[in-house]
C-alpha positions in Angstrom: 7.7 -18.5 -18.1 7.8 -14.9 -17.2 5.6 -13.6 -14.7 5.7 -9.6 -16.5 6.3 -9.4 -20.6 7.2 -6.1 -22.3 5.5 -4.3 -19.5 5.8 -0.7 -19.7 4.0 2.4 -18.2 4.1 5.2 -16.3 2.2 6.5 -13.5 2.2 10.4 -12.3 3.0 11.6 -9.2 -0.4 11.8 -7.2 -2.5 9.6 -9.6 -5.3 7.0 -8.7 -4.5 3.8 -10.4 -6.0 0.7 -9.8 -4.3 -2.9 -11.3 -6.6 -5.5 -12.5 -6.9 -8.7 -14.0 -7.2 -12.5 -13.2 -5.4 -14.7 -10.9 -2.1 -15.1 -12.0 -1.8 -12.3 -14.5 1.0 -10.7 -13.0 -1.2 -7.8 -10.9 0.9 -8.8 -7.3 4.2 -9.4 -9.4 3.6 -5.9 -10.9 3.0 -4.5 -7.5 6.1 -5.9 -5.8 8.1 -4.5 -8.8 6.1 -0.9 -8.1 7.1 -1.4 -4.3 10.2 -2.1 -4.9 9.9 -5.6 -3.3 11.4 -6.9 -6.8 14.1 -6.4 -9.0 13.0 -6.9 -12.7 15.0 -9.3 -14.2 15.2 -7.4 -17.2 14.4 -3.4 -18.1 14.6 -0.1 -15.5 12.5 1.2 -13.0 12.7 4.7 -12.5 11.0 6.0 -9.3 11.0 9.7 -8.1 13.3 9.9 -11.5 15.8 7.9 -9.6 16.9 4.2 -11.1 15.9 2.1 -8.6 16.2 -1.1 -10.5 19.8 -1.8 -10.0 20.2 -0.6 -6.0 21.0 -3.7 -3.5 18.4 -5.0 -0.9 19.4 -3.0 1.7 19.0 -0.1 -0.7 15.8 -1.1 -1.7 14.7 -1.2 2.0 15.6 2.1 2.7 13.4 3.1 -0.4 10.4 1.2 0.5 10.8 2.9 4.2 11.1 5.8 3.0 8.6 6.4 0.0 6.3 3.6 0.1 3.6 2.1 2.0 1.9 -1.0 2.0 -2.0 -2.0 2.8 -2.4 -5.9 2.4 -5.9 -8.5 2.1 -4.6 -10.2 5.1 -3.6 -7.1 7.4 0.0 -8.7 8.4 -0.3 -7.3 11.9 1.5 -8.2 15.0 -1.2 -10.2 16.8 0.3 -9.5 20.2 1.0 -6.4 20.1 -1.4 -3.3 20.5 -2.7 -0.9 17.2 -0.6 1.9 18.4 2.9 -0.6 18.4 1.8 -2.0 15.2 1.7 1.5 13.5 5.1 2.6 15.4 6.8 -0.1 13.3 8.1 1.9 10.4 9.7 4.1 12.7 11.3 2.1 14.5 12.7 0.1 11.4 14.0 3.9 10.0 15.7 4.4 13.4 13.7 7.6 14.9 12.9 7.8 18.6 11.5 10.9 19.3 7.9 11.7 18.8 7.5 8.3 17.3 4.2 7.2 20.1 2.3 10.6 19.7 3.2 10.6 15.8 1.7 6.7 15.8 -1.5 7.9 17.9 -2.3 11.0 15.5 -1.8 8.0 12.4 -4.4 6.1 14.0 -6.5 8.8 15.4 -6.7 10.2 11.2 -8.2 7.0 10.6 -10.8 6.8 12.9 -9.5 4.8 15.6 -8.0 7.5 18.4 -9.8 5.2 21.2 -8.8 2.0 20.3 -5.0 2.4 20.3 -4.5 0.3 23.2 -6.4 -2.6 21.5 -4.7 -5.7 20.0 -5.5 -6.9 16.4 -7.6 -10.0 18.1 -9.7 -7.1 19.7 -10.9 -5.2 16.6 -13.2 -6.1 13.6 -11.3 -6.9 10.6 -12.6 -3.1 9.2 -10.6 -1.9 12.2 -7.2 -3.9 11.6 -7.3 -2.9 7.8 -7.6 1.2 9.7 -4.4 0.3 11.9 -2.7 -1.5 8.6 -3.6 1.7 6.6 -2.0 4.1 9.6 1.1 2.0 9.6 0.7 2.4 5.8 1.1 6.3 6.2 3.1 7.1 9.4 6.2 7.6 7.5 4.4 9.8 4.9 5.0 8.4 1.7 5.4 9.5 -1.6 3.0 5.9 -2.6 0.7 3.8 -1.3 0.5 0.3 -2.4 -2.9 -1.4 -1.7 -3.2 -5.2 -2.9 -6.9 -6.2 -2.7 -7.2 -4.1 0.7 -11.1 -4.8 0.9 -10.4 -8.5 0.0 -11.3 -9.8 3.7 -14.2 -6.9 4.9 -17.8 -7.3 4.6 -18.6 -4.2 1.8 -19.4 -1.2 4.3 -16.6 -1.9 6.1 -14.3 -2.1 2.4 -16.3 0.9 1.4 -14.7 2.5 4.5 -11.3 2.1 3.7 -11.4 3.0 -0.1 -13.2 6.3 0.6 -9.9 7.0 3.5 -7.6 6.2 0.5 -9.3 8.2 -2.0 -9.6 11.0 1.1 -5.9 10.5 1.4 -5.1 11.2 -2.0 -6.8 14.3 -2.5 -5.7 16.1 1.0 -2.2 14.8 0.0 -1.6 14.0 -2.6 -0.1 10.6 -1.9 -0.4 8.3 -5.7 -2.3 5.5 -4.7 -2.0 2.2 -6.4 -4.8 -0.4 -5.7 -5.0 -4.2 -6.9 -8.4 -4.6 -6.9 -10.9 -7.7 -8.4 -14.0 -5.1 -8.1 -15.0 -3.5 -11.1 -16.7 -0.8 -8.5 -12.8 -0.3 -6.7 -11.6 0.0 -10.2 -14.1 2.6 -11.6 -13.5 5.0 -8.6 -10.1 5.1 -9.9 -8.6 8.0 -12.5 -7.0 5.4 -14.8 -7.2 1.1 -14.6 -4.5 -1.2 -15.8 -5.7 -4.3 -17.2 -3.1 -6.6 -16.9 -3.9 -10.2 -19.3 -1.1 -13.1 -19.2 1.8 -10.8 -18.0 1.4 -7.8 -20.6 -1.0 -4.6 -20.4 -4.4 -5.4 -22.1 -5.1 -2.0 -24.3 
């Protein structure tokens, strides 16, 4: 049983896409491949016109640092450690030291939480930890953000919040945003949705 079948597209640098479709159609399987989390079994991956398919895990690490950021349902934030260490993390994974704290405090100030970067994860409303998730998500300024249900766990003003700072994000930026959504709404403020139906693209 394969999770993906035959799947092939092509999204443009700067695009809106959002990745729909029911539980266990292959939307977070897709994702992982997009994120470079995966290796496809089968096929290429081509991304910044560079096969990324093949390269090792160590290889696909540096890629992910480097070009790709990631905004989760669940947060995945260190729940002893403050906003501001949380967002520092992907710099201290690719190795820089300097200017790393004032570049993680102007992350989270952008999203609207320059006063609470002394605050732990247990110390913010789950509309705040998805803010500190989505400066960690950009600190390294990537080329993509990946966002798998990012509203899944907020109450709608608060999930209304954080789609209008990726949607903000894109057009000041231009950074291609890629959102797994359920929503319909999500999906419709999106330039192009991807139906995804037993592991192949629905036309």
């Amino acid at each position: 049983m394969h999770a993906l079948r035959n799947v092939s597209l092509k999204i443009e640098r700067g695009e809106v896409v959002s990745i729909m479709g029911p539980s266990g159609s292959g939307k977070s399987t897709l994702m992982n491949m997009l994120g470079c989390l995966d290796r496809p079994t089968s096929g290429e991956y081509y991304l910044d016109d560079s096969l990324v398919s093949n390269l090792t895990d160590d290889q696909l690490a540096e890629i992910r640092n480097q070009k790709v950021g990631f905004v989760f349902q669940n947060f995945n934030l260190l729940s002893r450690s403050s906003a501001l260490i949380n967002v520092e993390l992907p710099l201290r994974y690719a190795g820089i030291q300097e200017g790393r704290r004032e570049r993680a405090a102007e992350a989270l100030k952008s999203v609207g939480l320059g006063d609470r970067i002394n605050h732990r994860p247990t110390e913010l409303s789950g509309g705040e930890q998805q803010r500190v998730a989505l400066a960690r998500a950009i600190i390294n300024n990537p080329s993509i953000i990946m966002a798998d249900e990012p509203t899944g766990n907020l109450d709608s003003k608060s999930g209304a919040e954080i789609i209008k700072l990726l949607l903000d994000m894109n057009k000041k930026i231009g950074t291609t945003l890629i959102i797994v959504t359920h929503d319909p709404k999500i999906a419709s403020m999106t330039q192009r949705m991807i139906n995804l139906y037993d592991g192949k693209i629905k036309k």
